[in-house]
C-alpha angles and dihedrals in degrees: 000000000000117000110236122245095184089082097037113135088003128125124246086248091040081064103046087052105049092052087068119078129259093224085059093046096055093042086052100051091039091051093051102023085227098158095052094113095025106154097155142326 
């Protein structure tokens, strides 16, 4: 089996999150206005 460069140097989260789409995350924040006070993960 080859071994998949696509994740590489990412985190496990990195990963979850780049598998949804763009077009659903912004939805999302701009539904619940949830990075209003965003200062760091």
């Amino acid at each position: 089996m080859a071994k998949s460069n696509y994740f590489s140097g990412k985190s496990v989260f990195g990963q979850l999150i780049s598998l949804i789409e763009d077009k659903t995350v912004k939805e999302g924040v701009k539904k619940s206005d949830s990075d209003r006070y965003f200062k760091k993960l």
